[in-house]
C-alpha positions as CSV (number, residue, x, y, z in Angstrom):
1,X,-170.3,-259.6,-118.5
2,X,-168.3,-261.0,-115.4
3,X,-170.4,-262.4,-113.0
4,X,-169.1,-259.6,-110.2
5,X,-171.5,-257.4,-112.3
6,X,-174.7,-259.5,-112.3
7,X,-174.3,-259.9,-108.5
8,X,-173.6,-256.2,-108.1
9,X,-176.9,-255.7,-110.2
10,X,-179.5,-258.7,-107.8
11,X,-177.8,-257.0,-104.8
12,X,-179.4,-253.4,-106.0
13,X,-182.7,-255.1,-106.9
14,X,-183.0,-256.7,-103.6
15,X,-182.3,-254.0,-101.7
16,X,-185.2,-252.4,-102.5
17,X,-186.2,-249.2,-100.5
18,X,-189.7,-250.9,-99.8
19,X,-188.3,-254.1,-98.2
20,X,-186.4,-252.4,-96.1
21,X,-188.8,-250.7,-94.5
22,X,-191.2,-253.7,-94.7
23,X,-188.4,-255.8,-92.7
24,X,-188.8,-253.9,-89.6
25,X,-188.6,-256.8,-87.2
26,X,-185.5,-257.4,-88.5
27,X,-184.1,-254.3,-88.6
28,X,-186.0,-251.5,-86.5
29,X,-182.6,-249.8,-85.3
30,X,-182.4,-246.6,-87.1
31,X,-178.5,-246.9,-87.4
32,X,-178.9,-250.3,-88.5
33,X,-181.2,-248.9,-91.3
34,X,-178.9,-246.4,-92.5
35,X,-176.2,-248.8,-92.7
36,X,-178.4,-250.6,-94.8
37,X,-179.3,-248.0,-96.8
38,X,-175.6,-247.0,-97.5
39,X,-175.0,-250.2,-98.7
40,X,-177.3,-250.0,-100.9
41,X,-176.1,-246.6,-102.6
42,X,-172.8,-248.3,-102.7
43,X,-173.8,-251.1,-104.6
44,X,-175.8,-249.2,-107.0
45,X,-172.6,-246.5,-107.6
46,X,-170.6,-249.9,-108.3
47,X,-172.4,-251.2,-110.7
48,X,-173.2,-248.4,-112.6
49,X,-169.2,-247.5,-112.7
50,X,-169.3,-251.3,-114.1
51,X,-171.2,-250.3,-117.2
52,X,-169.4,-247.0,-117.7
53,X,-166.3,-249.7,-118.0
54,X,-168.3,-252.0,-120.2
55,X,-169.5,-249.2,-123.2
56,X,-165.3,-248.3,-123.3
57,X,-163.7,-249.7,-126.2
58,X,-161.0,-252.3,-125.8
59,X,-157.4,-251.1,-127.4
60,X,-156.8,-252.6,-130.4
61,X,-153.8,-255.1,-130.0
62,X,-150.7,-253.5,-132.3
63,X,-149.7,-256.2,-135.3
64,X,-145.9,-258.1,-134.6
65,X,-144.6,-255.5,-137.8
66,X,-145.8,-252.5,-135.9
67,X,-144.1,-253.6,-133.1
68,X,-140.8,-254.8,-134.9
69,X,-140.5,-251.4,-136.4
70,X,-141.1,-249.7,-133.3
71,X,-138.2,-251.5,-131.7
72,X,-136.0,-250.9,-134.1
73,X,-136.6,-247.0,-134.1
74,X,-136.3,-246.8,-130.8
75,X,-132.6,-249.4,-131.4
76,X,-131.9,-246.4,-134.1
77,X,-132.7,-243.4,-132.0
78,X,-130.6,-245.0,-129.1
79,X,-127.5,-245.5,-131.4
80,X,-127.5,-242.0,-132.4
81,X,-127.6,-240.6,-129.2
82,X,-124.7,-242.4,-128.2
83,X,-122.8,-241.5,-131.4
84,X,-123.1,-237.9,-130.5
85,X,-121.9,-239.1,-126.9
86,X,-118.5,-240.2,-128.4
87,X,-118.3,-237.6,-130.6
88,X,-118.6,-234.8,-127.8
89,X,-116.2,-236.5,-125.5
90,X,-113.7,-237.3,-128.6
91,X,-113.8,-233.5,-129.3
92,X,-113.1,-233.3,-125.1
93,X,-109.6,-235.3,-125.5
94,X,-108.6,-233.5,-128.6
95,X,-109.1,-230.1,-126.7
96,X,-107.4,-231.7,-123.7
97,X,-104.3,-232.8,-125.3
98,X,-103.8,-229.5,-127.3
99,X,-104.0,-227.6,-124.0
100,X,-101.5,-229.9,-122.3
101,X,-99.1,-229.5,-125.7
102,X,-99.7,-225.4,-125.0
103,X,-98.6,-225.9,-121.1
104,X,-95.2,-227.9,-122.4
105,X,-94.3,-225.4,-125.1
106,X,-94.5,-223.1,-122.9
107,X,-92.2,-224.2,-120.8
108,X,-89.9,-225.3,-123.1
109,X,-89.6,-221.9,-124.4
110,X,-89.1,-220.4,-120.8
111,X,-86.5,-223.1,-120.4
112,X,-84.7,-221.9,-123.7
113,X,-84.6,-218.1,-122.7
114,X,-82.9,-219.0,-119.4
115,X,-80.1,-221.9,-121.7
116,X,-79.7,-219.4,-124.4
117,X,-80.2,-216.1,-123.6
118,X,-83.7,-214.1,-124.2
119,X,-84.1,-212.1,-127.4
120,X,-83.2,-208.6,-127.3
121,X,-86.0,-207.9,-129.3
122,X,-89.1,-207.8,-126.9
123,X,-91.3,-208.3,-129.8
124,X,-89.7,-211.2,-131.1
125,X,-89.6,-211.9,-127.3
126,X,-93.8,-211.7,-126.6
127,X,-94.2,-213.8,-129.8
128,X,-92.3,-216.4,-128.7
129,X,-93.9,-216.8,-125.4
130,X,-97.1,-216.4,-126.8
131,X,-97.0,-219.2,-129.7
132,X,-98.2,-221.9,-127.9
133,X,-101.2,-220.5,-128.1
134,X,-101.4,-221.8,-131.3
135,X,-102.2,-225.3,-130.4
136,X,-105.5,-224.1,-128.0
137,X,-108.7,-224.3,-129.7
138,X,-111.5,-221.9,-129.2
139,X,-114.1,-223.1,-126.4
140,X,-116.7,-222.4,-129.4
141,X,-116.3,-221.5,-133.4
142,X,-117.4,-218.1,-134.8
143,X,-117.8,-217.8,-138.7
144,X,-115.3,-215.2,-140.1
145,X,-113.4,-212.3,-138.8
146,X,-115.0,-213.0,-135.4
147,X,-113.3,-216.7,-135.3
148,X,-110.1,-215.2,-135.5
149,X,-110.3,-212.5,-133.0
150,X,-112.2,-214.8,-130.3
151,X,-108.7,-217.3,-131.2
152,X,-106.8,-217.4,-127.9
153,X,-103.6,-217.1,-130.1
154,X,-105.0,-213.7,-131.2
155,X,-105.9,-212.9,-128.1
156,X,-102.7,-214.1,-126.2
157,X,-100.6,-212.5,-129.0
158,X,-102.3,-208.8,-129.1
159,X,-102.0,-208.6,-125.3
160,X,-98.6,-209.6,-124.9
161,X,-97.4,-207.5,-127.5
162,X,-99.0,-204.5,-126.5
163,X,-96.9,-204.8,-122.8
164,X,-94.3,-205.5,-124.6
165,X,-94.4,-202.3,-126.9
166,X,-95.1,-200.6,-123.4
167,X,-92.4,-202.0,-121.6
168,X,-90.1,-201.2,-124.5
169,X,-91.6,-197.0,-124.4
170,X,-90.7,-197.3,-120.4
171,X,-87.5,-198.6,-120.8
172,X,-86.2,-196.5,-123.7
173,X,-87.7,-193.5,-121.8
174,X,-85.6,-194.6,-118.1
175,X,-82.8,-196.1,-119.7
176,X,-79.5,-194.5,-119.5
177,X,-78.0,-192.1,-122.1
178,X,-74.9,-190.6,-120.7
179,X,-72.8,-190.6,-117.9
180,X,-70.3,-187.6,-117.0
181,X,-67.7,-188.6,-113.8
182,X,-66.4,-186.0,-112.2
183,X,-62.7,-186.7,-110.5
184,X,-58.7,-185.9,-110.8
185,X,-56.8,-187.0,-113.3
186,X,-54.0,-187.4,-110.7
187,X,-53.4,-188.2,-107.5
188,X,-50.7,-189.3,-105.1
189,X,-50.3,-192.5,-103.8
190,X,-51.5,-193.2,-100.1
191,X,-54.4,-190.3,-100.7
192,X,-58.3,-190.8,-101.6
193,X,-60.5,-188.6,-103.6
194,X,-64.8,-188.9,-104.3
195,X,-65.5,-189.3,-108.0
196,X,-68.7,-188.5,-108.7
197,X,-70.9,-190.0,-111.7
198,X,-73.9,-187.7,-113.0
199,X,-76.1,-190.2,-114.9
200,X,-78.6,-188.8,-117.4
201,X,-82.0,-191.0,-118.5
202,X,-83.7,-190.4,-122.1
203,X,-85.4,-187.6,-121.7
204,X,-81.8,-185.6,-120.6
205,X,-83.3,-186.0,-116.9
206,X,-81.1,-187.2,-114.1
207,X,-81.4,-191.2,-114.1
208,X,-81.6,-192.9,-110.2
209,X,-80.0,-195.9,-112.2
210,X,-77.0,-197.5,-109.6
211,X,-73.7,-197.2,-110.7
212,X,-70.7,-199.8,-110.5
213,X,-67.2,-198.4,-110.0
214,X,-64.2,-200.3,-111.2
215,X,-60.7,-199.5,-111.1
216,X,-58.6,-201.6,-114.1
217,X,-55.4,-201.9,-112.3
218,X,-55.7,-202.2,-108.5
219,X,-52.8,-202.0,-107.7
220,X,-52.6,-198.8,-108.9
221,X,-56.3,-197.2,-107.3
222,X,-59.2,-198.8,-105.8
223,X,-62.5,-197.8,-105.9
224,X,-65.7,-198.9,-103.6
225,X,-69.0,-198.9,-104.6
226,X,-69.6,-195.0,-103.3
227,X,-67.3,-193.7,-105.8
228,X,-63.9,-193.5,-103.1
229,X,-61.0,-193.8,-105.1
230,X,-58.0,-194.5,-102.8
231,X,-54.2,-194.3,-104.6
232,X,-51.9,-197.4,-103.8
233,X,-49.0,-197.4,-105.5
234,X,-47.3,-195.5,-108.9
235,X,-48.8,-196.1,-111.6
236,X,-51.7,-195.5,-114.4
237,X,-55.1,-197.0,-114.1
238,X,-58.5,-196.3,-115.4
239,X,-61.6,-195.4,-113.2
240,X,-64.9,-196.8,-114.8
241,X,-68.7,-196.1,-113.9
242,X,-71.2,-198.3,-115.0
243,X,-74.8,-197.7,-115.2
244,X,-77.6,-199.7,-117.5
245,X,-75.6,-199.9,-121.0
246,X,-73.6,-197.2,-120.7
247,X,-69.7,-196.7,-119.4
248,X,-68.0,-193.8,-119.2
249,X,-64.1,-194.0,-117.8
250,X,-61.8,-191.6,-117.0
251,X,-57.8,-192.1,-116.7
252,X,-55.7,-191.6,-113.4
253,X,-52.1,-190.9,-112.9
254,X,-50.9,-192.1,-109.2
255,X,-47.9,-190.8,-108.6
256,X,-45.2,-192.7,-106.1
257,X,-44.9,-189.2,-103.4
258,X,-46.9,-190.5,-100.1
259,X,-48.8,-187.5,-98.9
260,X,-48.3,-187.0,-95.3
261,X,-51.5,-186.3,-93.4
């Protein structure tokens, strides 16, 4: 044992409770006493804390193999982890560049409609706009059925389809079917008339579509965009009105007699 303890163990035995109340010349002030007698109990709680300590056994030093192998699981463990690291930030690029492929095919494909015209077909249209999809990846993989629906293609490419069979119902059911004008066949030069254009959607309902007015010859009759035909000279000339698809025209003779007003 260190020699701490052996002190620790003289300084209880001679502080004995006897001597020191036998040593009362030297101490016969009561606090000084109960210092004393703390210091006592103090030593006495140290020491025996000292051979609580000494009955604990020592831990057993670990061999150099132990140790080796412990190292290199730990080295093992460590390169692992950071295996899955670039594997989870690999998979991060690949997503990243598929998404930035998606945002230029799509606007390439917007591009295209405005060079070459957009497909009258709105379904060929929707699936168009919606491939690009195709090159996203799903944030997380489902087994089955459930993959494909959760696919942002399918996704992207269901809803844009269903507007555009919608848009297609709503435009077949307010797009124009026929137009009758209303108007003389003849007129004299230097007079005007009101043709009027009675448009008709669909359903055989009256359309609000806008109509143009055109006159084929104007230097025979001229027309404004109310429907005013004014004569100008002699002639023959054909009065069209334009609404959606549909044209309807209607001929006019202007004779050379001036009208006096």
């Amino acid at each position: 044992m260190s020699n701490g303890f052996l002190d620790d163990l003289d300084e209880v035995e001679d502080y004995d409770d006897a001597e020191l109340f036998d040593d009362a010349e030297d101490y016969d002030d009561a606090e000084a006493r109960r210092r004393r007698r703390s210091q006592v109990q103090a030593a006495r709680q140290r020491a025996q804390q000292r051979r609580v300590a000494a009955r604990r056994p020592m831990p057993t030093p670990s061999s150099p193999r132990a140790v080796v192998s412990a190292v290199k699981q730990i080295d093992l463990q460590t390169k692992v982890q950071q295996d899955d690291l670039r594997s989870v930030v690999a998979a991060g690029n690949r997503k990243l560049d598929r998404s930035n492929l998606a945002t230029v095919a799509t606007l390439l494909i917007g591009e295209a409609f405005r060079a070459f015209g957009t497909p009258d077909n709105s379904f060929v249209r929707a699936g168009l706009q919606a491939s690009p999809l195709l090159l996203l990846s799903p944030g997380r993989r489902y087994p089955g059925v459930e993959g494909v629906v959760r696919h942002p293609a399918f996704l992207g490419g269901v809803g844009a389809l269903g507007l555009a069979l919608v848009g297609d119902q709503r435009n077949r059911g307010s797009s124009v079917r026929t137009i009758d004008v209303v108007g003389p066949g003849q007129m004299s030069s230097g007079t005007r008339q009101l043709f009027v254009a009675d448009v008709t959607d669909a359903s055989g309902r009256p359309s609000t579509a806008t109509i143009t007015w055109a006159s084929s010859d104007t230097s025979v009759a001229t027309v404004d965009a109310t429907g005013v035909v004014t004569a100008v000279g002699a002639g023959f000339t054909v009065i069209s009105a334009t609404a959606g698809e549909v044209v309807r025209r209607i001929g006019l003779q202007v004779s050379g007699t001036v009208v006096s007003k």
